[in-house]
C-alpha positions as CSV (number, residue, x, y, z in Angstrom):
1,X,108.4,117.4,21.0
2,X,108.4,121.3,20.5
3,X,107.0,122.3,17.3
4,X,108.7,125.3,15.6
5,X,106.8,128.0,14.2
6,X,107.0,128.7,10.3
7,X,109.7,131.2,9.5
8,X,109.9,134.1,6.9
9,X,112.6,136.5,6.0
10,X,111.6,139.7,4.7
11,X,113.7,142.3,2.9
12,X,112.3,145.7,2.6
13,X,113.6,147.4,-0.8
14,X,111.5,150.4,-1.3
15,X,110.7,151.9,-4.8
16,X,114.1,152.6,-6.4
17,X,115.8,151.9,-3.4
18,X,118.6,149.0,-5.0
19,X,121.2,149.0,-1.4
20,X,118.6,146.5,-0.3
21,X,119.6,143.9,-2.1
22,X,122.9,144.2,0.1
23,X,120.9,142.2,2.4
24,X,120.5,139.7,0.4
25,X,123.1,137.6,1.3
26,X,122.7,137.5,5.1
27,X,118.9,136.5,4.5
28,X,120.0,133.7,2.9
29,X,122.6,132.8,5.5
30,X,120.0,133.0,8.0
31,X,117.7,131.0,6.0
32,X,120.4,128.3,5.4
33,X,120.9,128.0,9.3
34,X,117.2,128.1,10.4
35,X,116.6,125.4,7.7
36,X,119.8,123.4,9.7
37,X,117.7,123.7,12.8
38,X,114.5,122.2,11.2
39,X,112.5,125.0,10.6
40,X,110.2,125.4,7.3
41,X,112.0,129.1,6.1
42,X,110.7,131.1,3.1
43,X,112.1,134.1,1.6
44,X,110.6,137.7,0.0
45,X,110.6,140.9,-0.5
46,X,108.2,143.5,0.9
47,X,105.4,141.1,2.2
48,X,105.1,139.5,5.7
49,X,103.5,136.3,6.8
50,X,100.7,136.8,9.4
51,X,100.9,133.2,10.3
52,X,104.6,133.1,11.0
53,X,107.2,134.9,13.0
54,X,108.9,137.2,10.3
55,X,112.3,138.2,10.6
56,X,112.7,141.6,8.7
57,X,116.1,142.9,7.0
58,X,115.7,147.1,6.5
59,X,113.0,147.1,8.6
60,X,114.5,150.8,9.2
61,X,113.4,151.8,6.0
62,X,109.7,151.3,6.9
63,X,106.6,149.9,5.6
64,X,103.3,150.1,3.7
């Protein structure tokens, strides 16, 4: 049996910055179906997982 890989969402919102929370709701709906498929999900905002494959809403709007 394949074994999936943890999965993390991550929405950027810099300092100030409150449009990111527009992605809010298509996290979760991503979360929702990759939770469907089996896969152990988790949600936050401004940290990646370094022992999962991070999916990043705003990513555009850059990083630390």
């Amino acid at each position: 049996m394949n074994s999936v890989p943890d999965i993390h969402i991550c929405i950027q919102q810099p300092p100030g910055y409150v449009h990111s929370l527009g992605l809010l709701d298509q996290a979760r709906y991503y979360r929702y179906q990759l939770r469907r498929l089996g896969a152990q999900v988790s949600v936050s905002k401004n940290r990646l997982r370094h022992d999962g494959v991070n999916f990043i809403f705003g990513a555009h709007l850059g990083f630390d």
